[in-house]
N, C-alpha and C positions, 0 to 999 in steps of 0.2 A: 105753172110753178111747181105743181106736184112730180110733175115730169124730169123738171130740169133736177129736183131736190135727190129723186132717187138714182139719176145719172150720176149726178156727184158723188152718192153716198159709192154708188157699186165700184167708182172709179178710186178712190179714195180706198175700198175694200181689195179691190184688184192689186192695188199700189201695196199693200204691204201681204198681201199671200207670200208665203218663204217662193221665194227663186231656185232653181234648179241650177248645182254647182258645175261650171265648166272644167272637165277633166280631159286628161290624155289615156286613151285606152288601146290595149293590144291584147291579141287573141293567146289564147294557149294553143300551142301548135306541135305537131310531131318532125320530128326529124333530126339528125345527124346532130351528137355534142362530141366538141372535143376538148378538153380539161389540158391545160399544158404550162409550162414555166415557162418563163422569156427572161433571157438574161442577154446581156453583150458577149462575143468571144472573139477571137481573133484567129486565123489561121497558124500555123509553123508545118514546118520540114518535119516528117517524122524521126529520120535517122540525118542529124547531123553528124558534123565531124569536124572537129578544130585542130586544125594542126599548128603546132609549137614546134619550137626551139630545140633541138635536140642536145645541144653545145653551146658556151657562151661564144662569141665572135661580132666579127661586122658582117648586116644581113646585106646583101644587096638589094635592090630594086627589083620590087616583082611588078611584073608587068603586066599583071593580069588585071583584068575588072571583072567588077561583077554581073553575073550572067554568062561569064566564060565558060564553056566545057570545058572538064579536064578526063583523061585516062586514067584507068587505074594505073598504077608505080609511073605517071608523069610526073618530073622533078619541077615543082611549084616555087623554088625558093632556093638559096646558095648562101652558105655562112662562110668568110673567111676567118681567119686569124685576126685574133685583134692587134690593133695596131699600136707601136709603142708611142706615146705621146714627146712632143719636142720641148728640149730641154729651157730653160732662163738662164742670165749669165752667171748669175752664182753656182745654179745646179749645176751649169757644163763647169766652172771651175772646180768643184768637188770633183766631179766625176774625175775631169786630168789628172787631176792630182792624186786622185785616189790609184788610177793609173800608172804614173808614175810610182805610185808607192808600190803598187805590185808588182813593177817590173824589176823596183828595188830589193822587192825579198823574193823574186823568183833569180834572180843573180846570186844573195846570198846562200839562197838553199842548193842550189846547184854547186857554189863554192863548196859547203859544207857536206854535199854528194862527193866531192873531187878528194877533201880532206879525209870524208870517211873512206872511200876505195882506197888510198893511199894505205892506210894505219891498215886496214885489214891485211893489203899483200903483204905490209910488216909481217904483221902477229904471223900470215900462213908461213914466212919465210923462216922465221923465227922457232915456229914449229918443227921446221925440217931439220933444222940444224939440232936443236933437241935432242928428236929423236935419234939423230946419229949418233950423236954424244951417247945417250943413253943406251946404243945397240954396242959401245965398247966401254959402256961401265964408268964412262968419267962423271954422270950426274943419277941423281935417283931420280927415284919413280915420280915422285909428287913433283917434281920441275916438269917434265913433259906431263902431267896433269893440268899445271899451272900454264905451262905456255898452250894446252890444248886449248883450258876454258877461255882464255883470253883471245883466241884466232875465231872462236864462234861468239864471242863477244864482237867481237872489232865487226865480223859477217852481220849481224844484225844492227848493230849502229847504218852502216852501207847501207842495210836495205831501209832503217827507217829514213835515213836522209834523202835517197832516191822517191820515195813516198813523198818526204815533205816537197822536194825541189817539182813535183809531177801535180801536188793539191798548189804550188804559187803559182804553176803554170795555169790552172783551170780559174784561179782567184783574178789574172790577169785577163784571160778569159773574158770573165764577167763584168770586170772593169771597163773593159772596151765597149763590151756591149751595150752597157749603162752610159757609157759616152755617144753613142751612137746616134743622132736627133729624129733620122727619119727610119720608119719601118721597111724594111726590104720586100718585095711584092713577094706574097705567094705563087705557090705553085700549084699546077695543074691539081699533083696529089692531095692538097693541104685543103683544098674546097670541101665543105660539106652540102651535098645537095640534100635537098628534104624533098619527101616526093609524097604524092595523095595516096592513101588505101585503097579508092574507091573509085570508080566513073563516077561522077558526077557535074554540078554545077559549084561556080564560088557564088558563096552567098553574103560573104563579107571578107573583106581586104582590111586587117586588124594593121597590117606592119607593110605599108605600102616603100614608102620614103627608104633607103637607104639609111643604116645607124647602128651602132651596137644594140644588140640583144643577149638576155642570159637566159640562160637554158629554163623553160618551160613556159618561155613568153611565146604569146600566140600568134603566129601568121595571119592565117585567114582559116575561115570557116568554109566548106566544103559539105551542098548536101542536094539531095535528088528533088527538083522542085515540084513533079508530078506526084511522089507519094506525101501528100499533103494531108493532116489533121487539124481540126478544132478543137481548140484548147476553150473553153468557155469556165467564169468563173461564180458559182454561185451559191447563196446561201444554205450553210449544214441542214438551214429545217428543213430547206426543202431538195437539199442531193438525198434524202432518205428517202424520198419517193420516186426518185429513180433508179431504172436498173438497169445491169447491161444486157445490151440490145434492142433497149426502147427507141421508137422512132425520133428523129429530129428533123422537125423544119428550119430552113438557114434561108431566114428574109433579110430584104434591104443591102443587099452582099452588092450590086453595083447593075445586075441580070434584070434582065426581064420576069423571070420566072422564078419561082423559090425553088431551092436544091435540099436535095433529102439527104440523113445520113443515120448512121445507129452508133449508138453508145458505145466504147468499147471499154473503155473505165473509170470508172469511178474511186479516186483517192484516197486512201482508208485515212489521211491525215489532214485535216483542217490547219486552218492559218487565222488572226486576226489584219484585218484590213479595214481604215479606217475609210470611209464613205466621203463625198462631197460635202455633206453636212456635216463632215466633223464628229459621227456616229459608229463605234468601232461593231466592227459585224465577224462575225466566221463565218469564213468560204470555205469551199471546198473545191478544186479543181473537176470537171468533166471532161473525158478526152474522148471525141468522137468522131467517126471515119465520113467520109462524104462518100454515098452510095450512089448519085446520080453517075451518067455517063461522063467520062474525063474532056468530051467537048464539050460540054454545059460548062462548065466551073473550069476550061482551058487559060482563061485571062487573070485568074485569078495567083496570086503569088503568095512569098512567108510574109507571115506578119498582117494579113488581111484584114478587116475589119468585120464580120457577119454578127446578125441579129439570130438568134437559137431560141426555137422553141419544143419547148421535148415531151412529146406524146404521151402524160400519167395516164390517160384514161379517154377512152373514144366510142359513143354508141352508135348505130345507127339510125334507130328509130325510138326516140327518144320524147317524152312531154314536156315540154321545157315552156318560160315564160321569161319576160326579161327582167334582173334583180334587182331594179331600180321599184318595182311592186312589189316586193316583198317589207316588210317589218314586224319588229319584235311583238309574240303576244301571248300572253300567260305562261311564260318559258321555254314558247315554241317560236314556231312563225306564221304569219297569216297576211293572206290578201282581202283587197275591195274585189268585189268581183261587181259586173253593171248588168244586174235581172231587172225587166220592167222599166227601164228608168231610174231605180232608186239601187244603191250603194251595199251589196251584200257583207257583212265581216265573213270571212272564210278559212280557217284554220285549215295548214298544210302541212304537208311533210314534203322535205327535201331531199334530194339525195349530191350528186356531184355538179359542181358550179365553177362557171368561168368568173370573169371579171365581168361580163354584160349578161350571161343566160344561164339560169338555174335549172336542174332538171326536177320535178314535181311529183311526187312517187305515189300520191293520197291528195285528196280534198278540192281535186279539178278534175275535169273534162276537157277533151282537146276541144276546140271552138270557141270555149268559154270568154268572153272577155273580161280581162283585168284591169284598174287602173294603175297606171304607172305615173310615178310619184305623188302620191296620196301625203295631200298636205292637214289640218288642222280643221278646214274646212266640209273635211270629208266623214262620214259616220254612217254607222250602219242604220239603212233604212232613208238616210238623204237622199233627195232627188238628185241627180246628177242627168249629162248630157254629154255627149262628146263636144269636144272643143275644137 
């Protein structure tokens, strides 16, 4: 009985000794950190070119699609004349009639051209006789004055009448032409061809269909699809810790392999842009070159879709530990660290940090183990155990 009493009691004793906490632990370890930004970006053409309208007209049909090569001064597009539109039966009866009325005062003015010539050879005739008279004394001076100024009066009626009977002819002119329903086909001369600047590719067919266009409506777009940039867009806090000619890696782009490239600039002007969540942010645009070989990123086209991440900071041999073990502690930071079996507190210093790995600059050893995520149950001097 004595036997079984203190069986019990030890068992009973054993049952509440504290338990050793099951935790996740990983080593502190050296090697390679790389610190970088990841934003979404999209590929483009570096040198485009949109060609427009040079003249209002009717464009023809371009024939081109996209992916076409073109030449440079190859003629991509033809503007005619625009065409006059057909008349309704009231409009063609204005027009006739309008017509007829100018056929009516290009008769009168012509009459009144016939009237004025008449009077003038008057007044000249009239003049001669004058002056005879006046070379034998039978009239004065001021009569061949008077008949002078009235024979260059009578001359300039003639000519304004000749003028009016020349503006009814141009007014009939018009008239006709107003009557006219269908537009007369151009000519060879009257086409305006628009042609590319540049060798390149079409990268958009803006004014495909056949239709009026006014001057400085766009055709199509025209650009070199091998000299290709990254256009990527991302937050001003953090474009300030880039610079140009920092590295960039371009994942998830469609490759087997990630393609490298370097910064070529950075925007000195920010934008507001409002987020998915409805969160307005400022970006800044980065625009950077793809460095790999032009067969690596061969399939890739404008308007791409790549994943960027841009090299702030890279060591190679480095103490690092992962930052899910780290939390806050007396307005630093500090780990568990697992000496013995039981739960060390460890005040650190940190220096540069990704999203998973910290690098540790004081207060570890490489080998050291940590625990990683250190919940409520853990404290300095706890037993602990790996889990």
């Amino acid at each position: 009985m004595v036997l079984v009493a203190v069986a019990l009691a030890g068992g009973i004793a054993f049952g509440f000794l504290p338990r050793a906490v099951e935790v996740e632990m990983a080593a502190a370890e050296r090697g390679p950190l790389v610190v970088t930004i990841e934003e979404e970006g999209k590929t483009r053409v570096r040198d485009r070119y949109v060609i427009s309208a040079p003249v209002n007209g009717q464009a023809r049909r371009i024939p081109l699609r996209v992916g076409d090569a073109v030449q440079a001064g190859q003629a991509v597009a033809a503007i005619e004349p625009l065409r006059s539109s057909a008349l309704d039966p009231r409009s063609h009866a204005q027009a006739a009639a309008a017509v007829r009325a100018a056929e009516a005062a290009l008769a009168a003015a012509r009459a009144n051209a016939r009237a004025a010539a008449a009077q003038a050879e008057l007044a000249r005739q009239e003049l001669g006789r004058i002056e005879s008279l006046r070379a034998a004394r039978f009239v004065s001076e001021q009569a061949v004055d008077k008949a002078r100024t009235d024979a260059d009066r009578s001359v300039a009626a003639r000519s304004a009448a000749e003028h009016a009977a020349t503006a009814a002819q141009f007014e009939l002119e018009r008239a006709r032409a107003a009557l006219a329903s269908a537009a007369r086909s151009p000519g060879a001369a009257e086409v305006v061809e628009v042609r590319t600047p540049v060798g390149a590719a079409v990268l958009k067919v803006l004014h495909e269909s056949e239709g009026p266009v006014l001057a400085g409506a766009a055709l199509l777009e025209v650009g070199n699809p091998e000299s290709l940039e990254v256009e990527v867009e991302v937050l001003s806090s953090q474009a300030v810790k880039i610079r140009p000619g920092a590295k960039v890696i371009f994942d998830r782009w469609g490759g087997d392999a990630p393609l490298e490239g370097r910064v070529r600039v950075i925007e000195p002007t920010g934008y507001t842009k409002v987020s998915a969540l409805g969160v307005e942010e400022q970006r800044v645009r980065v625009i950077a070159d793809l460095a790999s070989p032009r067969a690596e990123w061969a399939r890739i086209g404008d308007g791409y879709r790549v994943e960027a991440r841009f090299v702030v900071w890279e060591g190679s041999d480095v103490l690092q530990i992962p930052a899910s073990a780290l939390f806050r502690h007396d307005h630093g930071w500090a780990v568990f660290s697992a000496e013995g079996g039981r739960a060390r507190l460890r005040p650190v210093v940190i220096g540069q940090r990704t999203g998973l790995r910290v690098e540790v600059q004081s207060g570890l050893q490489a080998g050291e183990r940590v625990i990683v995520h250190p919940d409520d149950k853990v404290a300095d001097g706890k037993r602990v155990k790996a889990r």
